[in-house]
C-alpha positions in Angstrom: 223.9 37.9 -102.8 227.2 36.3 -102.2 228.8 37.0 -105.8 228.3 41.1 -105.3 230.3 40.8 -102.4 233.0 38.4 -104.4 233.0 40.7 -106.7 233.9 44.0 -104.9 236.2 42.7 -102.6 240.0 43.0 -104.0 240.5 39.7 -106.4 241.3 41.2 -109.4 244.5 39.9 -110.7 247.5 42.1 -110.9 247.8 45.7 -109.4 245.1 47.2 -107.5 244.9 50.9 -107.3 244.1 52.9 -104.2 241.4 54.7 -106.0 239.7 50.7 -107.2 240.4 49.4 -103.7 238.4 53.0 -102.2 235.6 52.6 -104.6 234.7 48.6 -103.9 235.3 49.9 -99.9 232.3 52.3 -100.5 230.8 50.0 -102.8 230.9 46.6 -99.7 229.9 49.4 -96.9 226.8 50.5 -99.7 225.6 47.0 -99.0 225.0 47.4 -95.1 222.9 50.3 -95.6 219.8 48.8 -97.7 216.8 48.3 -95.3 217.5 45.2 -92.6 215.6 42.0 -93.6 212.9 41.7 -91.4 213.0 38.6 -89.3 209.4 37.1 -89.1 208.2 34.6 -91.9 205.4 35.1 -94.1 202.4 34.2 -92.9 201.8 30.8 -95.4 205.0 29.3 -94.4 204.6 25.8 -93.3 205.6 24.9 -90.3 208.9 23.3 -91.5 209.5 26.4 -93.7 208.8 28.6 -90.7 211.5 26.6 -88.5 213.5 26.7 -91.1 213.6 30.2 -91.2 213.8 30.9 -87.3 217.1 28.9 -87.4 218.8 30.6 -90.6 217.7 34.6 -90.3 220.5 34.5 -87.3 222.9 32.3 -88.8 223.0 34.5 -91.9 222.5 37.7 -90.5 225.8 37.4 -88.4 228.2 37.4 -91.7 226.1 38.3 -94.5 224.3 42.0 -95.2 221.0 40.2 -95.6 217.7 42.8 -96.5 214.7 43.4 -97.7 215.9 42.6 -101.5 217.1 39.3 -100.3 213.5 38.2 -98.7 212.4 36.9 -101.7 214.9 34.4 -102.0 215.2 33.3 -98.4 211.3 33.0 -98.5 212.1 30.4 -101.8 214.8 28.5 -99.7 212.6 28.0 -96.8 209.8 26.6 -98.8 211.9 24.6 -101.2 213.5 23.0 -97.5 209.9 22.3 -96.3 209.1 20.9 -99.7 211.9 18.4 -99.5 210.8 17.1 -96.0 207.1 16.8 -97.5 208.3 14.7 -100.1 210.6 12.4 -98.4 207.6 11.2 -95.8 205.8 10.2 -98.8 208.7 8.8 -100.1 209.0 6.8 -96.8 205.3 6.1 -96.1 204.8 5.1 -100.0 208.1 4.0 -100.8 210.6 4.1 -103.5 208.4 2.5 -106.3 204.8 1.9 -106.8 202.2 0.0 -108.8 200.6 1.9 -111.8 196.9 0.9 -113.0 198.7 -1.7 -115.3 200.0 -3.5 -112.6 203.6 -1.8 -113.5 206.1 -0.8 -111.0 206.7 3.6 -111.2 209.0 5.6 -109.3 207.3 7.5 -106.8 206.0 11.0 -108.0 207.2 12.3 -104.8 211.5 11.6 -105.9 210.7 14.4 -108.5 209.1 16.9 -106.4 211.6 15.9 -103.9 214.8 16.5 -106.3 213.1 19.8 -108.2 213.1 20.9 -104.6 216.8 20.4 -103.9 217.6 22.1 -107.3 215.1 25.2 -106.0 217.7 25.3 -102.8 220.6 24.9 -103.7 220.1 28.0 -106.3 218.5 30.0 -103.6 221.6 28.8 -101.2 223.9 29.8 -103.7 222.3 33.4 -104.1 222.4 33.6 -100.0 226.2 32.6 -99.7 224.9 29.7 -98.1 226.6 26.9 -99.9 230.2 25.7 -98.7 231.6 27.2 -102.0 230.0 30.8 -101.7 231.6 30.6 -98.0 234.8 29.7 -99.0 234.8 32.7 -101.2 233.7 35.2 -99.3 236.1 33.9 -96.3 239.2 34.1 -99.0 238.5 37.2 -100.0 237.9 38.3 -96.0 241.5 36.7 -95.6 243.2 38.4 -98.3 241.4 42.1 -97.4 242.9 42.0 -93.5 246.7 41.4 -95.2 248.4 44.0 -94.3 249.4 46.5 -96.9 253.1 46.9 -98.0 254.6 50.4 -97.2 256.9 50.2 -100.2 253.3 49.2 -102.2 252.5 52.6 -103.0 256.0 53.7 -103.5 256.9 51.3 -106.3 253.5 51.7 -108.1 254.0 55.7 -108.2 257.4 55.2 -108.7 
């Protein structure tokens, strides 16, 4: 979600005309008017994923248009989140390694769940606006859309 609104705010390099900067306005407000996400978790949430989920919704909802298209992904989050917490007690009650049949040491099968689950977030993060980066973006290109505009802006480029 975070590179649509990247993307219409006014980055491009050079000059930006009136008509470009109207059309990515209507284009940003477009993305406030989808259908609000709703804010209770699915039903087969695990707990973790459900807290998870009670602490975000407001968090995002404060800066980001979140909505019913974006369910999907913060559904994936939550569960990749709780998935990470499931592995790391096994990781803790059965430790780092453990003995195979042969008597050989193995990693724990939990450190790959556990790390295919921080891939899983980070992506769904990353589609949210979630990750310091995304942010960052989205709070440049906030910065650079409350400068305020030259008078002599419009003069020079009609010129």
């Amino acid at each position: 979600m975070a590179n649509p609104v990247t993307i219409l705010k006014d980055t491009k390099r050079g000059h930006i005309s009136n008509e470009e900067k109207a059309q990515r306005a209507d284009a940003r407000q477009e993305m406030f008017t989808h259908k609000e996400l709703i804010t209770s978790p699915p039903d087969y949430l695990p707990e973790m994923a459900v807290k998870e989920w009670n602490r975000l919704v407001p968090i995002l909802k404060q800066d980001l248009p979140l909505s019913e298209a974006d369910y999907g992904m913060l559904v994936a989050y939550c569960l990749a989140f709780a998935r990470v917490g499931a592995a790391e007690r096994e990781i803790k009650n059965k430790g780092v390694f453990q003995k195979a049949a042969n008597g050989a040491r193995v990693a724990n099968p939990a450190i790959k769940m556990q790390s295919n689950a921080m891939k899983d977030m980070k992506m769904a993060a990353t589609a949210l606006g979630m990750t310091m980066v995304e942010r960052s973006r989205i709070a440049l290109n906030n910065a650079k859309e409350k400068t305020p505009q030259d008078p002599f802006e419009s003069l020079m480029a009609n010129g």
